[in-house]
N, C-alpha and C positions, 0 to 999 in steps of 0.2 A: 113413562109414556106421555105426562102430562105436561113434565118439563120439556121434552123433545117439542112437544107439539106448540109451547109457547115461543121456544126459538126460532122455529121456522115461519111464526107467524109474524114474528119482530122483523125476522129476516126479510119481508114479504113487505113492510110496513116500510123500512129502509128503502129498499128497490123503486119503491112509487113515492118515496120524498125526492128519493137520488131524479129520477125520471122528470116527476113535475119543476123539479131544480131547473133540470136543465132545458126545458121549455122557458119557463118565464123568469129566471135570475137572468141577468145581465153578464156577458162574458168578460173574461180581460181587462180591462182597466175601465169598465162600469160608464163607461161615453154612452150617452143615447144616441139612437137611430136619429138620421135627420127628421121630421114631422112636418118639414114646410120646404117646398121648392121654390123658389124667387127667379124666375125667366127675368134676366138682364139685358133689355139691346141696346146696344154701343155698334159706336161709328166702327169701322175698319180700322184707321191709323189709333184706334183705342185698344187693341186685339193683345197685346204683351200687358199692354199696364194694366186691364178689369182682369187677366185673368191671375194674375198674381193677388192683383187686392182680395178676390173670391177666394182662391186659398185663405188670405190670410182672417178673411171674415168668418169664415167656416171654421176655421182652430177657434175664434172669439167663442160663435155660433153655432155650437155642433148640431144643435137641434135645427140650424137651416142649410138647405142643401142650393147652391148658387148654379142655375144655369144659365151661362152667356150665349147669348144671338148675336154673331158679327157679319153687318154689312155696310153699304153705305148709307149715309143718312136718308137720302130719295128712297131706296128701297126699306126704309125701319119705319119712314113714316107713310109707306103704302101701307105698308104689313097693316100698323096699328088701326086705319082708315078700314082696313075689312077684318079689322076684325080679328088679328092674330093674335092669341092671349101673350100677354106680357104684364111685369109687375114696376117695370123700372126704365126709363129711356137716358140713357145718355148720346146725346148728338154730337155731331161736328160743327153741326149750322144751325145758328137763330133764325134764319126762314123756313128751315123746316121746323124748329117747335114752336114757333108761332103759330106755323098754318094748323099743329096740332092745339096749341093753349086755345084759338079761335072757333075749331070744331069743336071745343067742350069734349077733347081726348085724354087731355093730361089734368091732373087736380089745378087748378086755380092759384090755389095755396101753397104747392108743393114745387116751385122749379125755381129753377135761378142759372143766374149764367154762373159757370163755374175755374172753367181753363181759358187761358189762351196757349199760340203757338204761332210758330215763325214758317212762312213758304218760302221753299229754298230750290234754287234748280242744280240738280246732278244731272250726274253724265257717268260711263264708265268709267272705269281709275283707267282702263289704257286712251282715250281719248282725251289726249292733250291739248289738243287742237282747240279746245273751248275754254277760255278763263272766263268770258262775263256775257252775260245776255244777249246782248250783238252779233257774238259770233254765231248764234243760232243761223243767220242769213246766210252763213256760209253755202256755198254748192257739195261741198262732203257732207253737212248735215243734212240727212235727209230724211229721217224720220224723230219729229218731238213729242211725246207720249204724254195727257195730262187728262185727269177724270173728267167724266162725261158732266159737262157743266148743268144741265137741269138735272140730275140726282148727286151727285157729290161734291159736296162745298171744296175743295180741294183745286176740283176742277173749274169750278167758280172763280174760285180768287185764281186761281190760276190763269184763265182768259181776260180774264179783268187785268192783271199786271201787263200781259202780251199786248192788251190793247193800250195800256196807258203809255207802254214805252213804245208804241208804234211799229208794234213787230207783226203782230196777227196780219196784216195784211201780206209778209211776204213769207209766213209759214203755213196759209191754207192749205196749199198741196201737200206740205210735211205733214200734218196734225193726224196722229190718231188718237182716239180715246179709248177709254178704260172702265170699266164696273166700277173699280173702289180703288184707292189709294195705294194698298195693297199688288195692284196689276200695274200699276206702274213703275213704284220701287222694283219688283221682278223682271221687268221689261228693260227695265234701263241695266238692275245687275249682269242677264243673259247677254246682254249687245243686242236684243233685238231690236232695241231701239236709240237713235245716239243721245236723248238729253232725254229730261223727265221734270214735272212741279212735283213737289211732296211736300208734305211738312217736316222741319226739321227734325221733330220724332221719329219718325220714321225709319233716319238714316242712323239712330246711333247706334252703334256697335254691328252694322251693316259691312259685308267683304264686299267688294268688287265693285264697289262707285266712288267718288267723289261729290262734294258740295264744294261745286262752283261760286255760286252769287246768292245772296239772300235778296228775297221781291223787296224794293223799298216800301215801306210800310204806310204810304199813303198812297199807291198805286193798286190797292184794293180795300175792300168793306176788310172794319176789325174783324180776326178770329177769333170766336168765341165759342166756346163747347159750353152747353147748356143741359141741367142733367133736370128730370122731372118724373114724380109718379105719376105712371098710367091712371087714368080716369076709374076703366074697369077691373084694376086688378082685384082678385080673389085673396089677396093678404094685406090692406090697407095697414095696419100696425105693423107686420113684418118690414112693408117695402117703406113705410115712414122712418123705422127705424135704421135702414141699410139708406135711407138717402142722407140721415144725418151723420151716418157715418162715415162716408164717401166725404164730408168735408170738416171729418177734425183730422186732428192737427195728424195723428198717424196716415192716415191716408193722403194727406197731402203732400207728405213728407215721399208718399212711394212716387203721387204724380210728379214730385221736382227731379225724383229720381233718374226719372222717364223723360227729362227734359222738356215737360209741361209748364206752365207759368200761370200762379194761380189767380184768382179777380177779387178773392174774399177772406177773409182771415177765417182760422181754424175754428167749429162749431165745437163747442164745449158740450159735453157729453155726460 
């Protein structure tokens, strides 16, 4: 009786090791849970390249969990001005992280310019009728599609080329614009519109367009993508750590991948 009553007490003893086991051991291959989210906002024409790099920092980092916010730059640096929590900005345009370094929104210490890239004008692959910038004036062309010049640098350099080659004056009736870079590359793929600015980003490995003409590269402000920790963020050593990462040498290696062009050699780590 006294044996019996010891084995079912072992047995009882087992049950509640097996139980609190499987509350707090770690299952499967013993990865920890993420412990730190990193809100990332990047431009629009950044939307393939941060999000692959985020996987890839997360297999690095499994203790941090990467969420990216993609818009255009006018609308990342509203966000940041009222106030939308974020740990990390990457831009299209140095006047918007200016106007941010100037509010005392992004750290001081923490930014730097990082990419450049090429603006290029497409058109559908069935629209032959367009080889170079001129023929924009044509009477078939009638609608040219490029970002809304006070919130997305795209659309900036974009007006700035039209004006330096003396076009914008007889494409105002064509012109519509666009939220982000993103709505124009789609505009021009669908035919709803006949030409489009992009960056050359944009278009690689892109169906249903062509690249026409590259902007001559004095007929607008350098592009410069400028990457910076937020002022406010809630994980200062996290997002310190994922900005120096963003410019060694692997990470650079994905932005060339991307057909980015870099400003700084790779941060040794």
């Amino acid at each position: 009786m006294h044996r019996t009553h010891s084995i079912f007490t072992l047995l009882i003893l087992i049950g509640c090791a097996l139980f609190i086991g499987n509350i707090y051991w770690p299952k499967g291959n013993g990865s920890p849970k993420p412990s730190v989210e990193l809100t990332v906002l990047a431009a629009s024409s950044m939307t393939d390249t941060v999000t692959k790099l985020a996987s890839l920092y997360e297999k690095e980092h499994p203790e941090i969990k990467i969420l990216p916010t993609y818009a255009s730059s006018g609308t990342l640096q509203k966000q940041i001005e009222e106030g939308a929590p974020g740990d990390l900005l990457l831009s299209a345009g140095e006047q918007e992280m200016r106007n941010l370094i100037q509010a005392h929104l992004i750290n001081n210490r923490l930014h730097t310019n990082l990419l450049t890239n090429q603006l290029v004008l497409i058109a559908p692959s069935t629209k032959s009728k367009i080889k170079r910038f001129d023929d924009l004036k044509r009477s078939s062309i009638q609608q040219v599609i490029i970002g809304q010049p006070k919130t997305v640098p795209a659309g900036r350099y974009a007006k700035q080329t039209l004006t330096s080659l003396k076009l914008m004056d007889h494409l105002h009736s064509k012109m519509i614009f666009a939220g982000d870079v993103r709505q124009v590359l789609a505009s021009v793929q669908t035919g709803n519109a006949d030409a489009g600015l992009v960056y050359l980003t944009d278009t690689l490995g892109q169906m249903n367009i062509r690249v026409i003409d590259s902007a001559p590269p004095k007929s607008h402000d350098p592009i410069r993508y400028p990457i910076g920790v937020i002022r406010n963020t809630e994980h200062p050593k996290e997002a310190k750590q994922l900005y120096k990462w963003l410019q060694s040498k692997k990470a650079l290696q994905v932005f060339h991948q991307a057909g980015f062009q870099t400003l700084r050699k790779p941060f040794s780590l």
